[in-house]
N, C-alpha and C positions, 0 to 999 in steps of 0.2 A: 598502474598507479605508482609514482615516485616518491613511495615514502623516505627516501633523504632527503629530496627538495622540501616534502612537508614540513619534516623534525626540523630543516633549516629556518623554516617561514616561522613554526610556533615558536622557536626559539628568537628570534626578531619581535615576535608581538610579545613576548614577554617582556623583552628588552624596553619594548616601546611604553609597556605599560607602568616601567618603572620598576618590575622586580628585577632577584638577580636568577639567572637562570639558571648559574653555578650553586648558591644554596642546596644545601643537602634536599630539601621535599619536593624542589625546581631539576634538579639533574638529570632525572630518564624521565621526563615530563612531556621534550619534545618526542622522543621513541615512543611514548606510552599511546600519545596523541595519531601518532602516525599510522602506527596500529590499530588503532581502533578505528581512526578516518577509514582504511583500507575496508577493514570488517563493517562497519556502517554506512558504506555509500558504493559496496559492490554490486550495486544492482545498475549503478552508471555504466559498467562495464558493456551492460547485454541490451540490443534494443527489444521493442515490444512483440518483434514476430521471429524473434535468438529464443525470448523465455516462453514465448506459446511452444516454440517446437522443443526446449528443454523439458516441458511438465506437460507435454501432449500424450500421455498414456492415457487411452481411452481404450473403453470395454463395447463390443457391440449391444445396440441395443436390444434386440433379440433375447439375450442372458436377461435381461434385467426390466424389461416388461414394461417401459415408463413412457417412451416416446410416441407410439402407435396408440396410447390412451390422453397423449397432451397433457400430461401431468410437470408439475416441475421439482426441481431439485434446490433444495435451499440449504443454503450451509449459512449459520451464524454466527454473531461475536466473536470471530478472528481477533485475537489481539494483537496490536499491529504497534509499531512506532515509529517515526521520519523527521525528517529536519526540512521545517522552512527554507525555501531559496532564499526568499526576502533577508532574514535575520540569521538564518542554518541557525535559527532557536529549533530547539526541542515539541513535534507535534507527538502528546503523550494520552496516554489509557484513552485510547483508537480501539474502536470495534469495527471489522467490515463485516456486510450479510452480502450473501452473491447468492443470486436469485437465477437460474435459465432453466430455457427449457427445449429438453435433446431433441434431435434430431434423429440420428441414425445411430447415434453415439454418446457415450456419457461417461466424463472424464472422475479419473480417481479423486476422492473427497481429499484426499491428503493432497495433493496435486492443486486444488483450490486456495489452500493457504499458504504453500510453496509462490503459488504466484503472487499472491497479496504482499506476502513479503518479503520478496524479491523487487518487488515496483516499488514498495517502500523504503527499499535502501538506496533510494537516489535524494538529490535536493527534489524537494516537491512542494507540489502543493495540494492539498487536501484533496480540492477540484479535480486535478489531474490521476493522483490515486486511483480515483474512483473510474473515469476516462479509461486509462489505462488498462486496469482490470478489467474491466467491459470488454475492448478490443482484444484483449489476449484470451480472455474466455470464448470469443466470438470466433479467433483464429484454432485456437486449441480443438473447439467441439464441435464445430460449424455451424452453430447455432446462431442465430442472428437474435433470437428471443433472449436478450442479458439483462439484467437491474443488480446493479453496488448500491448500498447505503453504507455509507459511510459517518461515524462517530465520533469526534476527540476534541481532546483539548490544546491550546497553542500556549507554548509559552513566551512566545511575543506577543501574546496577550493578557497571560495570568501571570505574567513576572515580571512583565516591562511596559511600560507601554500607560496604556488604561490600567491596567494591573484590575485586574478582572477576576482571582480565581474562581473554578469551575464553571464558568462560561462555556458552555458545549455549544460546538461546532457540527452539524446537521448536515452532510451533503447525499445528493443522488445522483444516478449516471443510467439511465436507460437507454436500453435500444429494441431495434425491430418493436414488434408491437407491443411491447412495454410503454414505450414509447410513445405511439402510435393511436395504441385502444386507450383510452379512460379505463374501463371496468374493468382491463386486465394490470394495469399500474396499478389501479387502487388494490385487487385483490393481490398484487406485489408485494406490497406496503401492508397490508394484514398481515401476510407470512411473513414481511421482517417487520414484523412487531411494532409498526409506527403508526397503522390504525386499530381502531377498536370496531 
């Protein structure tokens, strides 16, 4: 990432916007920017099968007694945050729940939200978030049985726009027969808490 070309660019849209960028509260404003662009959209860096093998520490399933009973593993309420492509507005108070179910193998629980948000520090979109996360848990654990729900709010929607606050945003991303079965999506969607 070219953080001089960026400190150059925000300092132009300041320019453009009419401030002055020399002002004392405008002066390391484009460095501050650059920096935090770098920290907030490192996940541009890695593609989707870079962070499956980055957070691919898995345990055999043998230790852990889960996959030979067809049980699954749910991790929820990740709290997550990202930037719309559309606007690079603010996507904010984001929960993901990551739903599979092992194989042979079954990847470290920390290792689950390492990857959520890791995929979240690109431009995205809510949809793909969830996509994402699916395919990298699929590569990561070789499970082909995945389900994301995904939760949040835009603020190209509650700040601009429609100007909407708390307007929640609902997404899903299944696969294998998640996907596939009815009974076993629905009982998906029991486990992350969207039906009763």
């Amino acid at each position: 990432m070219d953080k001089e070309k960026i400190a150059y660019h925000i300092r132009e849209i300041l320019v453009t916007l009419g401030e002055d960028p020399d002002r004392e509260g405008l002066r390391e404003t484009p460095e501050r920017v650059a920096r935090m662009y770098e920290e907030m959209f490192r996940g541009i860096a890695y593609t989707n099968a870079e962070i499956a093998e980055k957070y691919a520490k898995t345990f055999d399933e043998e230790d852990m007694c889960t996959a030979k009973q067809g049980n699954f593993v749910v991790v929820s309420d990740i709290p997550i945050f990202s930037f719309c492509e559309h606007h690079m507005a603010l996507m904010y108070n984001m929960k993901v729940s990551v739903i599979y179910r092992p194989v042979d193998k079954i990847i470290g629980l920390s290792k689950i939200a390492r990857i959520a948000e890791m995929v979240s520090h690109r431009l995205q979109l809510q949809e793909r978030i969830g996509t994402d996360i699916a395919e990298i848990m699929t590569l990561s654990t070789g499970s082909n049985d995945v389900g994301v729900l995904i939760e949040g709010e835009h603020s190209c929607m509650t700040a601009r726009g429609i100007k909407k606050p708390g307007a929640k945003t609902i997404t899903t991303a299944f696969k294998g027969a998640f996907e596939s079965n009815d009974s076993l999506r629905r009982e998906a969607l029991l486990l992350l808490g969207k039906l009763e």
